[in-house]
C-alpha positions as CSV (number, residue, x, y, z in Angstrom):
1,X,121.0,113.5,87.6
2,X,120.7,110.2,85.6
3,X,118.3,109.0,87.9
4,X,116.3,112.0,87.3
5,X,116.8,111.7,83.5
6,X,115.2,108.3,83.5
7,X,112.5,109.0,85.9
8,X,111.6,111.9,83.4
9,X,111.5,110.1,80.1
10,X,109.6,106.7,82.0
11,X,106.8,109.3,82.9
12,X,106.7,111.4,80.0
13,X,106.7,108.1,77.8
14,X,103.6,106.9,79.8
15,X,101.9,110.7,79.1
16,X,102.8,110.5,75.4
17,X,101.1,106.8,75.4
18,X,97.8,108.2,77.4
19,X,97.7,111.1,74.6
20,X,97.7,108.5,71.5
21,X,94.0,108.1,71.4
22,X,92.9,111.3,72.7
23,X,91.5,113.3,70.0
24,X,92.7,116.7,69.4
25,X,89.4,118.2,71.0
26,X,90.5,116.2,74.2
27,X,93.6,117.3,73.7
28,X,92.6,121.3,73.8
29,X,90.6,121.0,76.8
30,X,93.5,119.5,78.7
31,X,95.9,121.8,77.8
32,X,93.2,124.8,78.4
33,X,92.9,122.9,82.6
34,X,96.3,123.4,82.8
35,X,96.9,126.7,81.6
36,X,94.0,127.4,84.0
37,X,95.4,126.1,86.8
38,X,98.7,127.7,86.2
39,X,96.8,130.8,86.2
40,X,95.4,129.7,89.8
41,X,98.9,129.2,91.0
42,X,100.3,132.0,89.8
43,X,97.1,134.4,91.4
44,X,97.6,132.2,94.5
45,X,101.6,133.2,95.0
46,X,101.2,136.7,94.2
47,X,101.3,139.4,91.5
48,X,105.2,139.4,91.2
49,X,105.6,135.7,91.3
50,X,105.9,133.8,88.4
51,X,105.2,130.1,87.9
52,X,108.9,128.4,86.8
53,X,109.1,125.3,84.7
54,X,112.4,123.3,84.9
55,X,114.1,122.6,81.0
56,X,113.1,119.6,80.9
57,X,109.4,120.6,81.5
58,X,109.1,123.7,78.7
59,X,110.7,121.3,76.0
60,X,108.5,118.8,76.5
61,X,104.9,121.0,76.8
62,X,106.6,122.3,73.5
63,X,106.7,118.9,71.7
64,X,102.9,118.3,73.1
65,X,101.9,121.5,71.6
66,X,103.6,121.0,68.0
């Protein structure tokens, strides 16, 4: 679990870097590919399935999008 912990906040610190200089246009058109591909997965498992982010994931799309 600490190892996990770690590997988490040494990846999502690189992300946070490669955001800096991105402006916020960039920034929208990346979030709108992955939204979009979300929506692929989700049409590619099915019309009851349901794409599932772990905690850690969801808190930290939260923090990009505030």
């Amino acid at each position: 679990m600490l190892l996990r912990l770690a590997y988490l906040t040494v990846t999502n610190t690189f992300v946070a870097l490669r955001l800096l200089p991105m402006s916020d246009r960039d920034k929208d058109v990346e979030i709108l590919a992955l939204r979009h591909q979300i929506k692929i997965l989700e049409w590619q498992l099915g019309a009851d399935a349901k794409v599932r982010f772990a905690l850690e994931d969801s808190a930290f799309l939260s923090a990009l999008l505030a």
